[in-house]
Residue, then its C-alpha position, 0 to 999 in steps of 0.5 A: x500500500x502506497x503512502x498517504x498524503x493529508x493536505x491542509x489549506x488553512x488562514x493564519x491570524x498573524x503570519x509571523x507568529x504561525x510561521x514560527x509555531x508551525x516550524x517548532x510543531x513540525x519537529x514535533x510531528x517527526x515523533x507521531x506514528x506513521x510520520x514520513x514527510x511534512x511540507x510547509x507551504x505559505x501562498x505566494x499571494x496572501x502570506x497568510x494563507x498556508x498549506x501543510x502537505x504531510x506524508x503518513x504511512x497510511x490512512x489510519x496513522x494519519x488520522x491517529x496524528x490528527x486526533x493526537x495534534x488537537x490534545x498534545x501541548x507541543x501543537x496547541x500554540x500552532x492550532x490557536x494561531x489558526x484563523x480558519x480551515x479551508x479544508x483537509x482532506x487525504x490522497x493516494x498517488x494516482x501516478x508520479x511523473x520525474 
């Protein structure tokens, strides 16, 4: 089974500050079961509109870490700068083209 890729589009209320609760969460991200990739994305237009591509091991570990996120202290400063969650949502690789 191929790796699953959760990819959440989200509004900051304050840029800077999320810039930098977002990186100290990453690092915590790497300890969650299943954890494989994260990439941390800012919109090249409104700065403060994000989007965080993570790869997991599959579907379950994914939602395990989405569970865990909203109740462990290391991601509770990321979670309180959000604004607003456009969506969230999982996908599986169709084809890769290199």
């Amino acid at each position: 089974m191929s790796h699953v890729f959760e990819l959440v589009s989200y509004t900051a209320k304050n840029a800077e500050n999320a810039l930098k609760l977002r990186r100290e969460a990453m690092d915590h991200a790497k300890e969650l079961k299943g954890f494989v990739r994260y990439h941390a994305l800012v919109n090249t237009e409104d700065n403060k509109h994000f989007a965080d591509l993570v790869e997991w091991a599959s579907l379950e570990d994914a939602h395990a870490a989405a569970e865990k996120v909203m109740t462990l202290p290391a991601f509770q400063g990321m979670m309180a700068e959000i604004e607003s969650v456009e969506s969230m949502k999982h996908f599986n690789i169709d084809k890769i083209a290199e």
